[in-house]
N, C-alpha and C positions, 0 to 999 in steps of 0.2 A: 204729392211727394213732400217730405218734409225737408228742412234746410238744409244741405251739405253740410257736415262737420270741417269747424275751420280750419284744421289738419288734412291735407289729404294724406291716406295711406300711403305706403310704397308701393302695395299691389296698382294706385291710380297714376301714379307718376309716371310709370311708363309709359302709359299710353296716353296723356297728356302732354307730355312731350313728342313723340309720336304726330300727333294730331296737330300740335305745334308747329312744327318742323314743316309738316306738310301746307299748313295753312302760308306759311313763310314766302313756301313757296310757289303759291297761287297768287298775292300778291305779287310776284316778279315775275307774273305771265307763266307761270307753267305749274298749273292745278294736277289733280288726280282723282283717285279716289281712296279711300281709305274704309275698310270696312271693322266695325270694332263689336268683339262676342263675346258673350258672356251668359252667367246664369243667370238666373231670375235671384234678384236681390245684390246682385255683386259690384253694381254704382256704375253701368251702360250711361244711366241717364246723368248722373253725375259727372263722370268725364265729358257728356259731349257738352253740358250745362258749360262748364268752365271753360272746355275751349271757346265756346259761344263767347260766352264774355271775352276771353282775350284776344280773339278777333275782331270784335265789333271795335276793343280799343285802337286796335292798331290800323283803323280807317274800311277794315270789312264790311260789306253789306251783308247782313246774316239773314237767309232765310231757311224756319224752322218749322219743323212738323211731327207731331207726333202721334202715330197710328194707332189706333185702336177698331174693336171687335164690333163696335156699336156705326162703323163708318164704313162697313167690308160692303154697303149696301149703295153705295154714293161714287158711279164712277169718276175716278181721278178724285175723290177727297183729296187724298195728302199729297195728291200736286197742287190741288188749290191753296192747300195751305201753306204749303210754301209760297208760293206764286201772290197770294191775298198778302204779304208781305211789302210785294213791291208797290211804288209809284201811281198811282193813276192804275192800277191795275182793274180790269175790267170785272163784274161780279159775274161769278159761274154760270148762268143765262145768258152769258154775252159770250160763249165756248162756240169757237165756229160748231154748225149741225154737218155731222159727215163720218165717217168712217174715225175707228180707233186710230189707224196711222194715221190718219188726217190730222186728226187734233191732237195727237202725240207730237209730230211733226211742227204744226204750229207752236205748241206749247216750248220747241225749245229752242225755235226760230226766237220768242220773246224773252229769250232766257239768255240767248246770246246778246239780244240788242244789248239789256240791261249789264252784261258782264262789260261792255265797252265802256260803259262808265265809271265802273268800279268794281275791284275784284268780290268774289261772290262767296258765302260757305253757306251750302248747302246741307243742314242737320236734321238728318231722318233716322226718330229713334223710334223702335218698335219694329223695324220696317216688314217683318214676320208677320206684324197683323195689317198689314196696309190692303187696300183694296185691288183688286186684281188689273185694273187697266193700269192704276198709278204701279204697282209691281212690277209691271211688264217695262211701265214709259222709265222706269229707273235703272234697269237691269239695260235697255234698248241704248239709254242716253250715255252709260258708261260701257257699252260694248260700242258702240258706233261713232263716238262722239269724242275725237282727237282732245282729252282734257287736258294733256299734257301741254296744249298749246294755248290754251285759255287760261284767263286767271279764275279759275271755277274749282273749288275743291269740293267734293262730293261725300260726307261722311255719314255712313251708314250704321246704324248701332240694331242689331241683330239678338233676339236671345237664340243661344245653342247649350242648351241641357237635356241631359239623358231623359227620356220620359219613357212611360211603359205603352204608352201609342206612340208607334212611330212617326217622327214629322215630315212635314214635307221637305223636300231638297232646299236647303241651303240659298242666301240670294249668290252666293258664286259659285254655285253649283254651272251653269253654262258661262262663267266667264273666266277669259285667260287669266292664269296667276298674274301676268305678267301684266296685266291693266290696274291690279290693285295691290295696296299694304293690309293685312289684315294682321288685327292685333286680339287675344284673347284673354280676357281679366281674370287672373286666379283669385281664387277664395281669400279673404285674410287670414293671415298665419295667426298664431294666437299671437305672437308677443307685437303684432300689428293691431288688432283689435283692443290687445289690453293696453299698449299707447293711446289709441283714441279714447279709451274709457279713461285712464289717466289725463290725457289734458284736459278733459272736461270737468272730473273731479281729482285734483290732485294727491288729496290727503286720502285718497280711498285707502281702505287696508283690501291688505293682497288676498284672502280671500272673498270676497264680495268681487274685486277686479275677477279675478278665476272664475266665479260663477257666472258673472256677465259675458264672458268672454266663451264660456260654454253655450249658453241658454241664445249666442245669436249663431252657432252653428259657421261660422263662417263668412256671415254676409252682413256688410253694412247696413243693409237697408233692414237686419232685424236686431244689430245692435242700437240703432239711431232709435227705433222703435220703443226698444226695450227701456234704454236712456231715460227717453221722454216720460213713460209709465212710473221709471222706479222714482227719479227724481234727484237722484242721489242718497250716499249712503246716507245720510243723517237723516234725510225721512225715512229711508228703506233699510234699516242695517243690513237685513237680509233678504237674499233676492228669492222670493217664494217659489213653491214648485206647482200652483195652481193658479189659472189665467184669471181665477176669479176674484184674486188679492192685487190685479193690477187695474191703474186706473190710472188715466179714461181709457184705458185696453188699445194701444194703439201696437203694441207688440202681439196679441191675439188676431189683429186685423189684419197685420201682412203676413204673419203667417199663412191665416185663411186666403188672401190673394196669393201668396206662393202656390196655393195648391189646385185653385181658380187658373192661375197659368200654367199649370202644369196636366191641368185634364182629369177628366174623370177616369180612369183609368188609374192613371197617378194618386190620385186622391184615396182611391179605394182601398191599394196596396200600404200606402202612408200612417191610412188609419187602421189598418190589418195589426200591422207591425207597429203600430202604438197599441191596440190591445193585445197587443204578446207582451210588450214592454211591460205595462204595467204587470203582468204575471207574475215577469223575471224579476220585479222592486226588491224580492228579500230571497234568494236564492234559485234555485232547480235548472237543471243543464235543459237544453235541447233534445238533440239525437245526437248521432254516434258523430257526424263532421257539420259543425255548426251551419256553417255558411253554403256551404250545398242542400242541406237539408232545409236549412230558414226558406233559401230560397223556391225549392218545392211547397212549402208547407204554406207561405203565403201570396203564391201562381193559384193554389188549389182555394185559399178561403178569397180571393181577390177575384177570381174569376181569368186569370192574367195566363200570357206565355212566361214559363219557368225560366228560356233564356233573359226574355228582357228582365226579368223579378229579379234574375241575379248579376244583372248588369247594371239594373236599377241601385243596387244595392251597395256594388261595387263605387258609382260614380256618386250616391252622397255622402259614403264613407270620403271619398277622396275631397269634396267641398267641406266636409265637417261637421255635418247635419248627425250624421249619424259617426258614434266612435265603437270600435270593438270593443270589446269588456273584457277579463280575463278567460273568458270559456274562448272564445271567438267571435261572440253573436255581436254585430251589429248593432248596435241601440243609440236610440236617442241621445244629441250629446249631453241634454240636461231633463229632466224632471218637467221643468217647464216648459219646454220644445213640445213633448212627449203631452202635457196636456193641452198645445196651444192647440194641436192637430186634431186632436177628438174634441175640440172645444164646437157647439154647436152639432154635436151628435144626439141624439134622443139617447137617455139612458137605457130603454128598454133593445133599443140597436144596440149598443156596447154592450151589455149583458148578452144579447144573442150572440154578437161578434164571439167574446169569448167561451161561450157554450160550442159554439160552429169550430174553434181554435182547438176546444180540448177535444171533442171529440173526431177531428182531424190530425191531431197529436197521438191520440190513442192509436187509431188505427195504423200509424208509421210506427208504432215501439218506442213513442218517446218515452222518456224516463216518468216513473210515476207521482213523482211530487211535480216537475214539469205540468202535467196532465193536471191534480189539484188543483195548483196555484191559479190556472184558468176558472177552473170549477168556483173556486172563493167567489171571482167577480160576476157568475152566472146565475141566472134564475132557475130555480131547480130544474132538472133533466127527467125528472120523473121513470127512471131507469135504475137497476140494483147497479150499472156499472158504474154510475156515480159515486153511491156509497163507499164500493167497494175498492175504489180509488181512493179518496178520499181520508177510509183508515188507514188503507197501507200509506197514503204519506205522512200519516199522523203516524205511524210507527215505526219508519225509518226515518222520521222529527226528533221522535226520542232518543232509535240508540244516535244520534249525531245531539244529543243535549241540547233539546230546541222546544223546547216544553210551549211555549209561545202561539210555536206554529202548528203542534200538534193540539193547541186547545181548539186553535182556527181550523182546522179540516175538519174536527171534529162537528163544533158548531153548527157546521155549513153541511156534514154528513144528517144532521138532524130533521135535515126540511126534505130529505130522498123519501122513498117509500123505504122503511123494514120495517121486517116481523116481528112480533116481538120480542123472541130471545135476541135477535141481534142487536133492537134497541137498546134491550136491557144490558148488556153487556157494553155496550156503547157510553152508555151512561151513567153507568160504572165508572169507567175509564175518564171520561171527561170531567164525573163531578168531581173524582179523584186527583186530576189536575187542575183544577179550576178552586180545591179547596188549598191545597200542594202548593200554586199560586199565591194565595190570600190578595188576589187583584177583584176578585168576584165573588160576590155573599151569592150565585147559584149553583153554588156545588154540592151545599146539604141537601136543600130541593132536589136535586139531580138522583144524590144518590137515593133518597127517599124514593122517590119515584122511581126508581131503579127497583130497592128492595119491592115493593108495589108490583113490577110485571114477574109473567108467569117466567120460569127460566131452568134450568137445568139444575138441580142441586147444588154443584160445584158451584156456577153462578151466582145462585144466592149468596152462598156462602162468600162468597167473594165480595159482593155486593151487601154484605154485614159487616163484614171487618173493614172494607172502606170506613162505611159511611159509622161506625164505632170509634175508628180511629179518629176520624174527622168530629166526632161528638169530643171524644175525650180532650182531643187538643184543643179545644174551646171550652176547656173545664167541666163539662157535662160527665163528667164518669158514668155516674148512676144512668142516665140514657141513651149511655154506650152498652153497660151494661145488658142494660135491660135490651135492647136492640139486638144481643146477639142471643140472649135467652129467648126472645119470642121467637128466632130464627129456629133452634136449636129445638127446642119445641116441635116444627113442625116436620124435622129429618129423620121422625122415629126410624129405625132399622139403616140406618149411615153411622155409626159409632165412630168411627175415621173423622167424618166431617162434624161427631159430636166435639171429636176429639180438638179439633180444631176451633172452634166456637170455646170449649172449655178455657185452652191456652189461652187464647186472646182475652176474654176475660178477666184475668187473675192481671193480664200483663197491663191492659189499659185500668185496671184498677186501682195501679200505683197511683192514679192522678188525685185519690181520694181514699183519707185514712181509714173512714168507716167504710167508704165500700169494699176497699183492698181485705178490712177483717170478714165479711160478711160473705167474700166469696172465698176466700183463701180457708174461711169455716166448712163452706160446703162444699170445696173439693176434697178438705180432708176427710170430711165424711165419706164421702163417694169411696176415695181411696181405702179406707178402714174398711168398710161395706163391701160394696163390691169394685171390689180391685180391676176386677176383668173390664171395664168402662173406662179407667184412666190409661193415655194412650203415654207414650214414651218423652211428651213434649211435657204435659200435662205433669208428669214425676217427675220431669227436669227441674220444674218450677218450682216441686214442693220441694225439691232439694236449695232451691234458690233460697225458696222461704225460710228453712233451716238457716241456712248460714247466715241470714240477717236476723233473725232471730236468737243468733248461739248458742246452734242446736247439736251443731256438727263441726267437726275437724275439716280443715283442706283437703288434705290428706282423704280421707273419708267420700268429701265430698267429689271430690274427682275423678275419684275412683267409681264413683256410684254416674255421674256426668259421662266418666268415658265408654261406661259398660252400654248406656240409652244410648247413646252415638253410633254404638257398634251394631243394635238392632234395627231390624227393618221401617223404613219411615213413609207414611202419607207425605206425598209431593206439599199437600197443604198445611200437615204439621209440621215438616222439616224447617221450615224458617224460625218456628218457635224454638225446638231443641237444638238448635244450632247458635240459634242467638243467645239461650239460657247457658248453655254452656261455654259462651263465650266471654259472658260476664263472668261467673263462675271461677275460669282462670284469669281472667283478670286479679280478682280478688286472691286468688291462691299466691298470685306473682309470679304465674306461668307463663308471662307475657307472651312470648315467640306464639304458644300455641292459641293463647287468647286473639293475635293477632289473624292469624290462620285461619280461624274458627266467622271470626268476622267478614275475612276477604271471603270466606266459603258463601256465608249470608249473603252479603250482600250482591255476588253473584248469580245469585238463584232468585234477586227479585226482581218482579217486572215494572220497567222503569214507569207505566202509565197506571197503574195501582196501588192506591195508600191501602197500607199494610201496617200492623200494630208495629212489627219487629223490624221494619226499616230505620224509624228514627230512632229504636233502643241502640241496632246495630252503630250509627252513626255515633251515638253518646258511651258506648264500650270504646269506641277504639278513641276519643278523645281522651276516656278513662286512661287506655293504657298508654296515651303518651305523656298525659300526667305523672302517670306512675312511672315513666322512664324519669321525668326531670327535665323535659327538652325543652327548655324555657325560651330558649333561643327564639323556637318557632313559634311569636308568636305572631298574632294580625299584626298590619301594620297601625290600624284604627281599632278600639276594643269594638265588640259589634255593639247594634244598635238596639235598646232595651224593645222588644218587642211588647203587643198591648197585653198578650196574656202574660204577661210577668218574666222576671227572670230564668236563662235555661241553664242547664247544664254547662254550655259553652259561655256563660257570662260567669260562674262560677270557677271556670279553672282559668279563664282570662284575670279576673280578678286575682288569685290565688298568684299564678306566674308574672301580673307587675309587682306584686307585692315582693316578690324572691327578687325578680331582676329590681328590686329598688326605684321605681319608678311609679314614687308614691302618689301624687298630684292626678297620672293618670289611675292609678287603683281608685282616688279617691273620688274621682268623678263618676268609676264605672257604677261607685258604691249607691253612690249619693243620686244614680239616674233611676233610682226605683223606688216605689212608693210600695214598701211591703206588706201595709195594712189593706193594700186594695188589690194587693197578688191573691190571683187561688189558692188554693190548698194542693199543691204536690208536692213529690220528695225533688222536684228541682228547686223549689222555695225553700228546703230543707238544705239542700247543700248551698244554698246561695246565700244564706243565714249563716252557718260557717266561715264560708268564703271572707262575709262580711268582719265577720267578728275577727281572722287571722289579719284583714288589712286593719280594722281599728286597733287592733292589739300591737299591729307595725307602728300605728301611728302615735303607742302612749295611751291611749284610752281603752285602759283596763277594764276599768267598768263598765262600759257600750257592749267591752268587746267580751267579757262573760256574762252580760244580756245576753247575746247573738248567740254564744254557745250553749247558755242553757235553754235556750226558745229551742234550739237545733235538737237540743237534747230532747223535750219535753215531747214536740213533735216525732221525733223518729219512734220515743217511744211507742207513743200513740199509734203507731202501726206497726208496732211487734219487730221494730228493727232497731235492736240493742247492740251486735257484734260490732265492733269499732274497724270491719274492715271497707264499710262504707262513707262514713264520717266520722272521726275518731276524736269526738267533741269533749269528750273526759278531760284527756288529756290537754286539749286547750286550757280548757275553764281550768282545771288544777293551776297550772300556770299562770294564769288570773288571777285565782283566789292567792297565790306566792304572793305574787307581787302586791296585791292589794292587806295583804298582811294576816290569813288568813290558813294559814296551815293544813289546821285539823280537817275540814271540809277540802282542801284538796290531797290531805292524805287520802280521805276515805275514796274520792272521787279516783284515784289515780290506781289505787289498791282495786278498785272495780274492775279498771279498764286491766289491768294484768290478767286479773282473773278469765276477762273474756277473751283477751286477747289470747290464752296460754290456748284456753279451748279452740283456735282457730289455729292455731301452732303458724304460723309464718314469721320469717322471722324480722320481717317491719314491722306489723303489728304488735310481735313481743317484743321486741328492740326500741319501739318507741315507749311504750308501756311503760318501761326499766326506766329508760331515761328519766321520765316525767314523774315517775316514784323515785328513783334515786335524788331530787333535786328534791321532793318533796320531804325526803325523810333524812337527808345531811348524815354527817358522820362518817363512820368506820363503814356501817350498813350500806348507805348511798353509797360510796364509793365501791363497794363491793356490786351493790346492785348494776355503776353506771359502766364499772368492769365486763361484766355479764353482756349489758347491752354492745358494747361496743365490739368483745369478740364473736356476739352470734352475728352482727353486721355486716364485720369483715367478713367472713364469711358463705352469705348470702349473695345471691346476685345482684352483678354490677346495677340493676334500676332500683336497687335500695341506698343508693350511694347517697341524696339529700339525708336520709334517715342517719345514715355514720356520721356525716358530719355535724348533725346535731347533738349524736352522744356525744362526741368527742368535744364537743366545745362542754359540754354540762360536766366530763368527765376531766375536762382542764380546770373547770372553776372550781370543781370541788379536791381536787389538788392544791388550786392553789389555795385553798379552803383551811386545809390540812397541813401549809406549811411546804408540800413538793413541790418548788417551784422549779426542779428541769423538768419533771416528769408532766407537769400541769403545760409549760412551755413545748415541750415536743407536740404533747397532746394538740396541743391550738394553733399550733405552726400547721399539721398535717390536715387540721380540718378547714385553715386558709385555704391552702393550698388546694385539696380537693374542692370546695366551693368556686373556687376560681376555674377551676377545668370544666365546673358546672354552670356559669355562668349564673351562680347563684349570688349576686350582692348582697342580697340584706346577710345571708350566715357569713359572707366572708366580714362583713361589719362586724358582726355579732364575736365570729374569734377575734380579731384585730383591738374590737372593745377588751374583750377579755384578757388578752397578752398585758395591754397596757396596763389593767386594773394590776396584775400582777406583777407589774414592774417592768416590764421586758419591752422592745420595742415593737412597736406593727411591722407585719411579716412585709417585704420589699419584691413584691409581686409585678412581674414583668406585664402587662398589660395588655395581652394577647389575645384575651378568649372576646366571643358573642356578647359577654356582659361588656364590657370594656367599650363596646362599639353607644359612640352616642345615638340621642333618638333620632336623629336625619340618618347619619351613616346605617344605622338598623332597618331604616323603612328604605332605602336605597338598595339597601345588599337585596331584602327579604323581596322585591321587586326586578331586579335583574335578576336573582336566584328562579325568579317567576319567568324568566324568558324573555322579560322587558327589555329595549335596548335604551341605550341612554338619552336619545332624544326622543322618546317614549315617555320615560324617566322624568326629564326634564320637564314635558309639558305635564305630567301629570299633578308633577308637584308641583309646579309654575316654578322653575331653575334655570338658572343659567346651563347649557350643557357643562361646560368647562367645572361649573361648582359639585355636576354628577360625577364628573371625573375624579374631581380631586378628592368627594367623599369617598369612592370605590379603591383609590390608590391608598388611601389611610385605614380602609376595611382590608383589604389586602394586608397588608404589614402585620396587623391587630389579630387576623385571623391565620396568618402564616399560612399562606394559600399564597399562588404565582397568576390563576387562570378562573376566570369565571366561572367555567362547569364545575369549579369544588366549592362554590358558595353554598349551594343548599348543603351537603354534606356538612361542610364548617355552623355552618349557621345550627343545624342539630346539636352537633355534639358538642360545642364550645371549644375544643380545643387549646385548651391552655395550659403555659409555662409557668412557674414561678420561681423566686430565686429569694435566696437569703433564707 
């Protein structure tokens, strides 16, 4: 045993005092007995240790014994060993020869002589394992033997813990209460335990104390243990969850002797329920009532009586060995506990254990990720009920957004038997997560091997457009491509699933200009030729192609969009035409329904399958909240440049710091891309853009019509000229202004009208106006920036950034002209609306403008989203998140108090009273202005 901690607990005081008292009064001629119980590890031997000591001080003669397993063969051992204590005492051959009472009887005839000389304590720990004569002469000596009149105190230290083999009767099982004091040691409470880990390391930080105070479950003798192992925090910051990170393993040790005293029986059940434990490490319920069902569940894998298993269970929950969790279930009170117990188990047992677990699990109706999460840790079952577990928890992984664990059943579903279709489809799914992921380069192989087995058409096909999708988004177009043509090829007489193959094609084609021309050539052939081959997703897309092309009207196309929406659709096409036409109205500024069209998609797709039109669907509805203006919302970090280049989403991040003024971060998102070593897609195309509006914020004109003519040059290059995808004309005109250069941004601006007119919306033709009326000054401009500004009003509230550009172009050129009320209304009303948008830089831009003109900056109440500094914004857009403040706090590293006082100043700013109107506020900006 190792040294008492210099602290004793409170749970020990007691019963040291107790023993005190008692002993007090064995010196003044009137002993007793004292019996003291407890569990195995809860400091029996510790208390009797210390009274030993303060008896011996106070002139006792201590004799002491301590029983053990290895002695049950030696009658009267631990009466000799008390006895070999005293004086001249005679060695065990020298035991009169004669009957057990005989030498009982003598033994305390010598026990009395020696008490006349001086009073006596008698310390027998273990006395549970003692040999059966000295049991009996112990039990004899304090039923028969007046000690109340001797200075003899008798103290007995006993383990009494629940075990799953019943023990034998108690040592006061046949003796009067009335002969003895029995005392029994409770477990340490935690903030007992975490005192004694505190005096030894004072400076510990309070989680490391927590953990220590978990991992010894309740008992001294596996904190002192644990102590000694970890060493403290500065060698250990942290207290590990496997026995095999401690060292010299002196905490692994008593565990294993806890469960050495506790019996094989005990042991069995222990290690039952630590392979369930580790199952439950990352989620899945039991059965239907935890703790009655655990405890059948491991009666049946232990071999045990159900009652004791759950009486078992009951009494190391109550020590602290084991705590409830929030389902109910019992469990280990730390990680570490949980591995000290299997420590010294053959791997290939634990893996049966949990083989033997699930498929005892099954048979009761436990829940089926339950059932899995055993399967993970087992060697295959070589049974279809494996597998077929194993996906279903992989699929109700997903719909609970658990991508992680559904890669893990998966996995682990690969080593069962199946046949081939089911593997293929297996594999499908897995490489589809596994590429979805981007934590594992075996997802392309997967689905490769995927397309590879024989499989049901629809399969295949399924098993194309993954593993396409997954080429494409790694830049491979052309072997996306080609991957669903070889597919497509082999489905002669499926036109449906040609149909299917066809879409997906043209849509991963985007990722690449030549091959976007090369197919978008031969579907229009197909279409011209024989029509009856192109299916309704397939037209949606040549409709798509039009309008970036500026082939067609809104109006037009919408009408052509809503008419294929309305006919009959393959389950496999429909994600194509749903998603084309949801871009479609985006572009038209049919938001609401563009919006609609998207939640329709992406509800119809299967969360375990990459699909071409899932990440378009994702990049429309980012579209359209660009196009509302909601700049408010944005991340509270810009994302992180990923290796395949800039996306979409860094693109309108980019774009909305630049509005909200929050140039430093625009210029970082700019500056974290290396765009000579980006692929070729039209997300590189809008992110050139993006670029060029933030250099053009920052002064650098010339960078920033680089960026819009590259954007130009590019889009051309794949036949997408309509300015209702990037509308880089107009940029660069503006460039070319300011850089002194007129003529070429007339012509340039005069284009974009033109195409704009042909797509008729009235953003596109309202900014058109604007960007030609500045270019062309005078009586004209002003008539032209006229135009713009009443078809503005006009149009729908998500065209409102676009009015308040006219109107600031159509104040300058007023004030141009000499109108300076009508120039000052003008730029008062487009403060004003910028500020309700939480748009900074245009409320700059008018407030610039007022000034040039002579008048003052508009005196703008300071209420909206923009207004909110960069703490108070990542604060609100976090509690709008469900965060609570001391969530909050530690995420940011904050004082709580400084959460508060930023929420109370977002509160005021945003004219809200209650948290649940933050996200709403945070959208729309909400703002006043005055003057």
């Amino acid at each position: 045993m190792s040294e008492a901690p210099p602290e004793q607990p409170r749970e020990h005081r007691d019963a040291v005092a107790l023993l005190a008292d008692a002993a007090a009064r064995a010196r003044s001629g009137a002993g007793g007995l004292v019996l003291l119980r407890g569990a195995t590890g809860t400091g029996r031997t510790t208390v009797l240790e210390s009274v030993a000591q303060d008896a011996a001080a106070h002139g006792m003669r201590v004799l002491r014994a301590r029983c053990a397993p290895a002695d049950t063969t030696v009658p009267f051992s631990a009466v000799l060993q008390l006895l070999n204590r005293l004086p001249d005492f005679a060695p065990p051959d020298a035991l009169p020869r004669g009957s057990e009472r005989e030498t009982g009887t003598w033994l305390r005839r010598l026990l009395h002589e020696h008490a006349d000389t001086a009073p006596l304590l008698l310390a027998v720990d273990d006395v549970h394992l003692a040999d059966a004569p000295s049991y009996r002469w112990l039990v004899e000596t304090a039923r028969n033997v007046d000690l109340s009149a001797l200075p003899i105190l008798l103290a007995v230290a006993e383990r009494s813990q629940y075990d799953i083999d019943p023990p034998a009767p108690g040592f006061s099982h046949t003796l009067s209460p009335a002969l003895l004091h029995t005392h029994t040691l409770a477990p340490l409470t935690a903030q007992s335990a975490a005192a004694l880990v505190r005096a030894e390391f004072p400076g510990a930080p309070g989680p490391w104390v927590a953990d220590c105070v978990r991992a010894a479950g309740g008992s001294p003798l596996l904190l002192r243990a644990l102590l000694d192992d970890l060493g403290g925090p500065v060698d250990r910051p942290v207290v590990p969850e496997t026995s095999a990170a401690l060292y010299p393993g002196g905490y692994p040790a008593a565990v294993s002797w806890w469960l050495d005293s506790a019996g094989p029986g005990t042991t069995e059940v222990a290690r039952a329920l630590a392979a369930l434990d580790e199952g439950w490490e990352r989620g899945g319920g039991v059965l239907g009532r935890p703790a009655e069902d655990l405890g059948g569940l491991l009666a049946e894998l232990a071999g045990a009586d159900p009652a004791r298993v759950a009486g078992w269970l009951t009494a190391m929950t109550g020590l602290g060995l084991l705590r409830p969790d929030p389902r109910g279930r019992p469990r280990y009170a730390h990680p570490l506990l949980r591995d000290a117990v299997l420590t010294g188990v053959p791997v290939t047992r634990r893996r049966a254990a949990h083989r033997a677990a699930a498929e005892a699990m099954l048979h009761r109706g436990a829940p089926t990720e339950t059932v899995a999460r055993q399967l993970l840790l087992s060697d295959p079952v070589d049974d279809l009920w494996a597998s077929s577990v194993l996906q279903d928890g992989a699929s109700l992984a997903l719909r609970d957004d658990r991508p992680d664990d559904a890669v893990a059943y998966l996995r682990r579903a690969l080593d069962e038997p199946l046949h081939d279709t089911r593997r293929q489809r297996l594999l499908t799914e897995l490489g589809s997560l596994e590429v979805a992921g981007r934590t594992s380069s075996a997802g392309i192989p997967r689905l490769t091997e995927a397309l590879r087995l024989p499989g049901t058409p629809q399969d295949r096909v399924r098993a194309a457009l993954a593993l396409g999708t997954a080429l494409a988004g790694r830049g491979k177009a052309r072997a996306a491509v080609e991957v669903l043509r070889t597919v497509d090829e082999e489905l002669a007489g499926h036109p449906d699933l040609a149909g299917t193959l066809q879409s997906a094609s043209a849509l991963l084609s985007d990722q690449d200009q030549t091959v976007r021309r090369e197919v978008y050539r031969r579907i229009s052939d197909t279409a011209e030729h024989t029509p009856e081959l192109v299916g309704p997703a397939t037209r949606a897309l040549l409709v798509r192609y039009a309008a970036t092309a500026g082939l067609t009207s809104a109006a037009e196309a919408m009408q052509r969009v809503r008419t294929l929406l309305a006919e009959p659709a393959d389950p496999l096409t429909e994600p194509f035409l749903v998603g084309t036409a949801a871009a479609i109205a985006q572009w038209a500024d049919e938001l609401d329904e563009a919006e609609r069209l998207v939640e329709r998609g992406l509800a119809g797709q299967r969360p375990g399958l990459l699909h071409p039109m899932h990440q378009a669907l994702l990049n429309t509805r980012a579209d359209i909240a660009a196009a509302r203006g909601a700049y408010g919302r944005l991340p509270s970090e810009p994302p992180l440049p990923p290796v395949t280049g800039p996306s979409n989403e860094h693109a309108h991040t980019l774009i909305a710091l630049v509005e909200c003024d929050r140039r430093a971060e625009a210029r970082r998102l700019a500056d974290g891309f290396d765009l000579y070593e980006a692929p070729d897609s039209w997300e590189l195309n809008r992110f050139l853009y993006a670029r060029g509006v933030q250099r053009a914020a920052d002064g650098d004109r010339a960078a920033a019509l680089h960026d819009f003519l590259e954007c130009g040059r590019r889009q051309s290059a794949r036949d997408v000229v309509s300015p209702v995808v990037t509308p880089w004309r107009t940029a660069a005109a503006e460039c070319l202004l300011a850089l002194g250069d007129p003529r070429k941004a007339l012509q340039l601006a005069e284009e974009e009208l033109r195409l704009a007119r042909e797509w008729g919306t009235p953003r596109t033709v309202g900014r058109a106006l604007r960007t030609l009326a500045t270019a062309t000054g005078g009586r004209r401009g002003r008539e032209l920036a006229e135009e713009a500004v009443r078809l503005l009003r006009d149009a729908p509230a998500a065209t409102e950034p676009e009015l308040v550009a006219a109107l600031i172009a159509q104040g300058r050129l007023l004030t141009a002209a000499g109108e300076s009320a009508r120039a000052r209304e003008c730029l008062r009303d487009a403060a004003e609306r910028a500020e309700r948008l939480g748009a900074l830089r245009l409320r700059t831009l008018a407030g610039d403008a007022l000034r040039e003109g002579g008048a003052r900056r508009p005196t703008l109440v300071r209420t909206g989203s923009g207004s909110l500094t960069g703490s108070e914004l990542r604060i609100a857009q976090l509690a709008a998140d469900g965060r609570t403040n001391t969530e909050i706090a530690g995420l940011l590293h904050l004082a709580r108090r400084t959460v508060e006082t930023h929420l109370t100043s977002t509160y005021k700013k945003l004219g809200i009273r209650r948290r649940g109107e933050l996200r709403e506020a945070l959208g729309a900006g909400g703002v006043t202005a005055a003057g």
